[in-house]
C-alpha positions in Angstrom: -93.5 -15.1 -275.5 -95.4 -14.6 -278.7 -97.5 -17.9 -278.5 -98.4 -17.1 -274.2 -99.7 -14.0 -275.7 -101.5 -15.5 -278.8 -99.7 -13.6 -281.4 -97.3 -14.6 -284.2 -93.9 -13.5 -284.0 -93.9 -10.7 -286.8 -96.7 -9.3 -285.1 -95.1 -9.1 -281.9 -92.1 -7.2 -282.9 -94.5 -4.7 -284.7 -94.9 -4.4 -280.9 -91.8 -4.1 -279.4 -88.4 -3.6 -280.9 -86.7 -6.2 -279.0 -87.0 -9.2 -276.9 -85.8 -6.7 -274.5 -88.0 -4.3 -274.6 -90.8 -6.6 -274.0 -89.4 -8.1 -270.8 -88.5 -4.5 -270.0 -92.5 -3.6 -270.1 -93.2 -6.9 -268.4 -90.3 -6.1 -265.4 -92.1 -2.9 -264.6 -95.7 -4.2 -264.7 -94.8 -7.5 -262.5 -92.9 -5.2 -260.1 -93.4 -1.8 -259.9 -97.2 -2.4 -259.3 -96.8 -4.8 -256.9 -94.2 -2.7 -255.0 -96.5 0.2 -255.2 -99.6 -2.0 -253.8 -97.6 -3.4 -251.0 -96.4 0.3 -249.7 -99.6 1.6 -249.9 -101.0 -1.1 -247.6 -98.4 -0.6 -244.9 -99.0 3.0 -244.9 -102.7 2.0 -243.9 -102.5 3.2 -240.7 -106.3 2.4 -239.7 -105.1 -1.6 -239.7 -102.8 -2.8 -236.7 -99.6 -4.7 -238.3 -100.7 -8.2 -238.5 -104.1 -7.3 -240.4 -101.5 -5.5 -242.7 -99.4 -8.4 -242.8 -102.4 -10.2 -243.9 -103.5 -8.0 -246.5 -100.2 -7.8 -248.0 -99.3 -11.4 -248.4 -103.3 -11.8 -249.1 -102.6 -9.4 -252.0 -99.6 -11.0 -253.1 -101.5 -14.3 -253.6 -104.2 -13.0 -255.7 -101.9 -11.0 -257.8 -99.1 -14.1 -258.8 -102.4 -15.8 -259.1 -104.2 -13.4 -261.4 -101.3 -12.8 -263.4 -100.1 -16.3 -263.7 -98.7 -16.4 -266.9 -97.2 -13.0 -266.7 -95.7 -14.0 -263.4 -94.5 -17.4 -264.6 -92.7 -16.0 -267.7 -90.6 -13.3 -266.2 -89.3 -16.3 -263.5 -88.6 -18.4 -266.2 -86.7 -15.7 -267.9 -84.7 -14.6 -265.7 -81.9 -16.2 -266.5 -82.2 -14.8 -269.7 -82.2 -11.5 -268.7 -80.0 -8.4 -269.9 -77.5 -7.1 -267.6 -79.8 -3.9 -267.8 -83.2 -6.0 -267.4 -82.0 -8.2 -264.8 -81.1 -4.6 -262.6 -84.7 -3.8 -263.2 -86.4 -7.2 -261.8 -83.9 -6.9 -259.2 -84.7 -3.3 -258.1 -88.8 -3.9 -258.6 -88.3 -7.3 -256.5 -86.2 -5.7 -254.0 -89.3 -2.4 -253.1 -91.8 -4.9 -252.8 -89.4 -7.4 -250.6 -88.9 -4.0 -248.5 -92.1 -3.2 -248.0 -92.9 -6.3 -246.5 -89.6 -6.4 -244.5 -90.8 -3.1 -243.0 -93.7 -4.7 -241.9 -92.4 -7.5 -240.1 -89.8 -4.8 -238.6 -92.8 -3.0 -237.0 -94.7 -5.8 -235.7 -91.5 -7.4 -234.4 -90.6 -3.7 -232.7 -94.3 -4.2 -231.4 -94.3 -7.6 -229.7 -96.6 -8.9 -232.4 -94.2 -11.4 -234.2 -91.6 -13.1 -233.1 -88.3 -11.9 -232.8 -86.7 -13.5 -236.3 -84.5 -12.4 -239.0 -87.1 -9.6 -240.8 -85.4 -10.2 -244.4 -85.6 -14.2 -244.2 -89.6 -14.2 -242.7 -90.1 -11.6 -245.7 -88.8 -14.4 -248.0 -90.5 -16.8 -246.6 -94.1 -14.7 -246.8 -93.2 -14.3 -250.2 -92.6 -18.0 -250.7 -95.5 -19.1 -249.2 -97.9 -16.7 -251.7 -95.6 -17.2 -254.8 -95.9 -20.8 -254.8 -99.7 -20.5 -255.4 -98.7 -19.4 -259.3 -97.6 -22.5 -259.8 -100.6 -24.8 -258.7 -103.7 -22.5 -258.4 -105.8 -23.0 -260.9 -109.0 -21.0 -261.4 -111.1 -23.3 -262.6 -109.9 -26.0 -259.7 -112.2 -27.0 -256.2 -111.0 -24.3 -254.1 -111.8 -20.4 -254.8 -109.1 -17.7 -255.5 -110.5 -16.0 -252.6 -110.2 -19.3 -249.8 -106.8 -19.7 -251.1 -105.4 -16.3 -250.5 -107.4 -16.1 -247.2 -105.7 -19.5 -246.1 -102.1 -18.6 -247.6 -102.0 -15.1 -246.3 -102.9 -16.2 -242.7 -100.2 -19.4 -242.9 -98.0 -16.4 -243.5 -99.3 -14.7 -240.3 -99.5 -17.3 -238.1 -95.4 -18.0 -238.6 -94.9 -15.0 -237.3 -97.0 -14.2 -234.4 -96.2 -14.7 -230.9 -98.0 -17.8 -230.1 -99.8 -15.8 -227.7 -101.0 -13.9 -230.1 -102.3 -16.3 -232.4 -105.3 -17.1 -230.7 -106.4 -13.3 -230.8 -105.0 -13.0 -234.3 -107.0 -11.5 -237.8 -108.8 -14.2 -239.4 -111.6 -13.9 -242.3 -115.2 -15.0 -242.0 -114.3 -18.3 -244.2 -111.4 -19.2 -242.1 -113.6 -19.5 -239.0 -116.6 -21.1 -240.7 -113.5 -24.0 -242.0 -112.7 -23.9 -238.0 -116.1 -24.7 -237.2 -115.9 -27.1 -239.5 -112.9 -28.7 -238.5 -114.0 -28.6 -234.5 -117.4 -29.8 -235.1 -115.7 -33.0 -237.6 -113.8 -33.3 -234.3 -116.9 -33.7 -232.4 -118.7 -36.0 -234.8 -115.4 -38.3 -234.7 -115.0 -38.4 -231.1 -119.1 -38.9 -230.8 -119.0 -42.2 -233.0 -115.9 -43.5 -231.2 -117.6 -43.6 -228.1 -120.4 -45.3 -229.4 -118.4 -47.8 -231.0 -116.7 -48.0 -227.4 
């Protein structure tokens, strides 16, 4: 913990007391932000529930992301964990899991998602963003912000009707990689046929 934070040991527990009490403070920054971030966007009652889908899961991405080492160190941990600590992380984990659960409830009460287990597609959204802490890198090819796009509406899409896809919240950078993609389609298909 010291050496992730760049301090000696001694100078750490000038610090904190205890091992503890550090992973307490961390607990309650890695969750009870997050948890508090989350509600607030599904309160926003200006967005319809798969643009707040998207925002939440888009959010979760940038924040694992942002706070990788952070992020990383309390997973690693949490084995490790006090009886008293471990209640914590679970608690924090659990709002922020709710939040999203609450989400998919409403957009499944809607007709906007499919009709699936809300707990287990909250898992998986927070599977799918998670993940990024452990290979986005910000200094690699793609930008923070294409990857939470891109994540956040893989999260989405799993859940919509597939009639609702094609009418479904996507960023300017998604359709300008669609364009992309169609016109690469084109260019293919062209140079087949001339081969032909």
């Amino acid at each position: 913990i010291a050496e992730a934070m760049g301090l000696k040991r001694p100078a750490l527990y000038y610090y904190f007391k205890s091992k503890d009490e550090l992973l307490d403070r961390l607990i309650v920054e890695a969750t009870s932000g997050p948890a508090h971030d989350l509600n607030k966007i599904a309160a926003r009652s200006e967005l319809d529930v798969v643009a707040r889908l998207h925002a939440m899961a888009r959010h979760i991405v940038v924040w694992v992301t942002s706070n990788r080492d952070r992020f990383l160190l309390l997973v690693k941990s949490e084995a490790d964990l006090s009886p008293a600590s471990a209640k914590k992380f679970n608690e924090g984990r659990r709002a922020a899991l709710d939040a999203v659960v609450s989400v998919i409830e409403e957009g499944i009460d809607a007709g906007e998602f499919r009709p699936v287990e809300p707990q287990v597609a909250a898992f998986g959204v927070w599977g799918i963003c998670n993940w990024a802490a452990w290979w986005y890198h910000p200094d690699g090819e793609t930008p923070l912000d294409t990857v939470a796009d891109q994540l956040a509406e893989m999260a989405v899409a799993g859940l919509q009707r597939a009639e609702r896809r094609e009418s479904a919240v996507v960023s300017p950078r998604s359709m300008v990689a669609a364009l992309r993609e169609q016109l690469d389609q084109l260019d293919q298909a062209l140079n087949r046929d001339q081969v032909s």
